[in-house]
Steps between C-alpha positions, in 0.01 A plus 500: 500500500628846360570781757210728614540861416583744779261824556679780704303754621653789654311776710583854411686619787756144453393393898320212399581255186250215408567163297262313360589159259256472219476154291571565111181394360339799711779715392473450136109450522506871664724634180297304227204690653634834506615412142194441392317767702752778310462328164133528545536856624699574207312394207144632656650808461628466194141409404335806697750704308390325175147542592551861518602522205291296318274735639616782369553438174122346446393831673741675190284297269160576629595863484613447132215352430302761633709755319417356193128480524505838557693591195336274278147708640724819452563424115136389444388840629753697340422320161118558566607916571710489167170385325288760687730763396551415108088479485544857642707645210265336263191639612659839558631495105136379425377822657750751386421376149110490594560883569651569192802656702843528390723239678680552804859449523479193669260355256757630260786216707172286499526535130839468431531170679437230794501699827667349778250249602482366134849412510462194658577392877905569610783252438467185685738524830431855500384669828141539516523881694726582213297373233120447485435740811742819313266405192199532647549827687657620206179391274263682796738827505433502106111436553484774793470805199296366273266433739519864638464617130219263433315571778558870420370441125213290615396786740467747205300274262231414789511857569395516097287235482292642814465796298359314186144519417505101495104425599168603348313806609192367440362126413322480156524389142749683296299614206756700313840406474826765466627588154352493197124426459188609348349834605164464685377860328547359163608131433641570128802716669726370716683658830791422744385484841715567788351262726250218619144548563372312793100436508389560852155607603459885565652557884707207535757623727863560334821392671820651508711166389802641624658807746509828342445862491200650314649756242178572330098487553317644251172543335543612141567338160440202367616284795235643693571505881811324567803428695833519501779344667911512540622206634827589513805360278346650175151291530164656485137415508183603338126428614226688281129539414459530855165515649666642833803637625566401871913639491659847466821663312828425734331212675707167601274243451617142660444150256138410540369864568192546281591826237102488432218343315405340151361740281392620151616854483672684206574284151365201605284239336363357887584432820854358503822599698788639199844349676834594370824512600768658418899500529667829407202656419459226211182299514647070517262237522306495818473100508912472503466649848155240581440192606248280264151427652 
């Protein structure tokens, strides 16, 4: 049998020294076990360490992922803005050429080629602040005053087409059309007539079919009583044979104010409203400005 091994123990101060034999099997059983203890120790750290970073890198890749949704929404919405914007510059060209107006200069660029969003998305690889986003606000600074001058041009034609005469002053048959036609005093000779003739029974009220300002009211000559007005931007109206006249010179009559009644006074052939209209003190065809019924 093989030597035990000796245990010293010494107490601090070096007054007191204990021995203590230990077999070998419980010596090297006590080392194998520490051994083994550290070893364990050892590698469940290097797997909390792993762990760790496992963790980290499948957080990474749920934050990538997330990243990318985002942009992939981001380019859907930015491709959907592009299209917004290019239907835009082809309604506004629609209009501008609707108007009859000369074209701005940035229909001009329009014109002369592909804008910016026509060109096509940027390069692949290229960065998306630097490429789709600087073309889009540079598309909506280019949009920004043509819509000003649109809006501006729009303004003045509804404030001209509010001053139209574009609706009947009274409801009736029209039973003499403007231009040429047959003179109701004699039938063999033929006369230009500077209006339409409206059948309406006598005191039918007469409406003013659009704002003005009365610049005449009279009762002599062949028109009998009648009714003038300036609607401003070189357009005038005429109302005559006029049983009744319910407006004075100077006054600003409103659309829908009644100007007076149906009558049959002066040259006149029966009751019937005489309508014309004018446009630089030239009669024009009263139904351009009307809408059928």
């Amino acid at each position: 049998m093989k030597d035990p091994f000796s245990l010293i123990v010494v107490h601090g101060d070096g007054a007191r020294v204990l021995r203590v034999n230990l077999p070998r099997w419980i010596a090297y059983a006590t080392l194998g076990l520490i051994a083994t203890v550290a070893t364990g120790t050892i590698g469940l750290s290097g797997g909390y360490v792993f762990l760790l970073r496992e963790s980290g890198r499948r957080a990474a890749l749920r934050q990538r992922a997330d990243d990318q949704r985002l942009l992939d929404s981001l380019e859907t919405r930015i491709a959907e803005v592009r299209s917004e914007i290019t239907a835009w510059r082809t309604l506004h060209d629609k209009m501008w050429r609707a108007f009859g107006l000369v074209a701005s200069p940035e229909e001009s660029r329009s014109a002369a080629g592909p804008g910016p969003l026509e060109t096509g998305a940027p390069t692949p690889g290229e960065p998306l602040a630097q490429g789709e986003l600087d073309l889009l606000a540079t598309s909506v600074a280019d949009e920004g005053p043509r819509l000003r001058e649109l809006e501006h041009t729009v303004g003045r034609m509804g404030k001209l087409m509010s001053a139209l005469p574009l609706s009947w002053p009274v409801n009736g048959r029209v039973d003499s059309e403007y231009g040429l036609r047959r003179s109701p005093w004699n039938r063999a000779r033929r006369e230009y007539h500077d209006g339409i003739d409206i059948g309406s029974l006598p005191g039918t009220p007469i409406k003013s079919p659009a704002a003005g300002t009365v610049v005449a009211a009279s009762a002599h000559g062949g028109y009998g009583k009648n009714v003038m007005l300036d609607h401003g931007y070189g357009v005038k109206s005429r109302y005559a044979h006029l049983k009744k006249i319910d407006v004075k010179m100077g006054q600003r009559v409103e659309k829908g104010e009644v100007l007076g009644l149906v009558g049959n006074t002066g040259r006149s052939t029966g009751p019937h409203l005489h309508y014309e209209v004018l446009v630089q003190d030239k009669p024009v065809n009263p139904r351009d400005f009307l809408p059928q019924h």
